[in-house]
N, C-alpha and C positions, 0 to 999 in steps of 0.2 A: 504494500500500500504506500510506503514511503516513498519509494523508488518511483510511485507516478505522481508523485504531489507537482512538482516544478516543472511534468509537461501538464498536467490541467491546470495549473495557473497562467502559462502561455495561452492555452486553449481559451480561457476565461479572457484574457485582455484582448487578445483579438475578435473573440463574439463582439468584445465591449464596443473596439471600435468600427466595429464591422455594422452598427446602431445607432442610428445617425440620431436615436432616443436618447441613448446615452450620454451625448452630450449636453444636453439641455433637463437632465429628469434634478430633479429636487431631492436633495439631500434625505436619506433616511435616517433615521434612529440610531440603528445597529451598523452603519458603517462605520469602518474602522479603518486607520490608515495604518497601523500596526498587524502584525503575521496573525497575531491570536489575541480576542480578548484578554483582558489582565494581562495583558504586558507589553512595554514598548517595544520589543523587539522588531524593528522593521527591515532584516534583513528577509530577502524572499518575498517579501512581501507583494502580492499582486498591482495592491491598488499605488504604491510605489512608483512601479515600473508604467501603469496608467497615467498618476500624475506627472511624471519626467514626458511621457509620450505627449500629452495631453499639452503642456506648456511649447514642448520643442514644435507644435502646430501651431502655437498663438494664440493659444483658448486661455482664457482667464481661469484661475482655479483658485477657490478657498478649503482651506482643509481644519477641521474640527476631531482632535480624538482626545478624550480626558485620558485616557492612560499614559501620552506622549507629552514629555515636558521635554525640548531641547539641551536645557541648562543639566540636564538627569542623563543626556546620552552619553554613555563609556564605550571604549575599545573601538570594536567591530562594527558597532551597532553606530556607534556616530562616526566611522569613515565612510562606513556605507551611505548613508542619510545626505553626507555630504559631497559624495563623488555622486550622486545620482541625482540628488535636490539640495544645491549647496542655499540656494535662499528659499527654501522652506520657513525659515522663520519670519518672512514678509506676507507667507500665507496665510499662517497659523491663526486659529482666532479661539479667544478662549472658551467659547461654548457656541452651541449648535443656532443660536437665535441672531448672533451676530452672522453667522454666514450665510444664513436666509436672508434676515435684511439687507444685507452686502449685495446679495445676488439678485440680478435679472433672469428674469426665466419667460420665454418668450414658447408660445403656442404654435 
């Protein structure tokens, strides 16, 4: 099961972009910019490699996860964050109602 996690994460970001919904849908609840609930971990992390994808097109992006403090990232975990989204912290907003209001979302 492990050994196929990192091709359905592929699988899953290109459905994403392949969704021309997915660009414009409204933030949920349960998204996470982190690997797994309860923890920052954001290496592997799908929506990650969505938000790098997502900016390198020119799309605006705000990103919300209470588990994810920047100033908290160690090691791996914050070279990773940073070779992939070095200004994620321009994103960051600290709860979910700031990036709804931040955001236009057009029909």
């Amino acid at each position: 099961m492990l050994g196929n996690v990192l091709a359905s994460n592929r699988m899953h970001v290109r459905a994403c972009h392949s969704q021309s919904a997915c660009h414009r849908a409204p933030p949920r609840r349960d998204d996470r910019l982190s690997f797994k609930t309860g923890t920052d971990d954001l290496r592997e992390s799908p929506l990650v490699l969505i938000a790098e994808q997502f900016i390198g097109k020119g799309l605006s992006l705000l990103v919300y996860d209470p588990e994810v403090h920047l100033s908290r990232l160690l090691g791996a975990n914050r070279r990773f964050i940073e070779q992939h989204v070095p200004h994620i912290g321009s994103l960051m907003r600290e709860d979910i109602e700031s990036v709804i209001s931040e955001s236009t979302f057009s029909s």
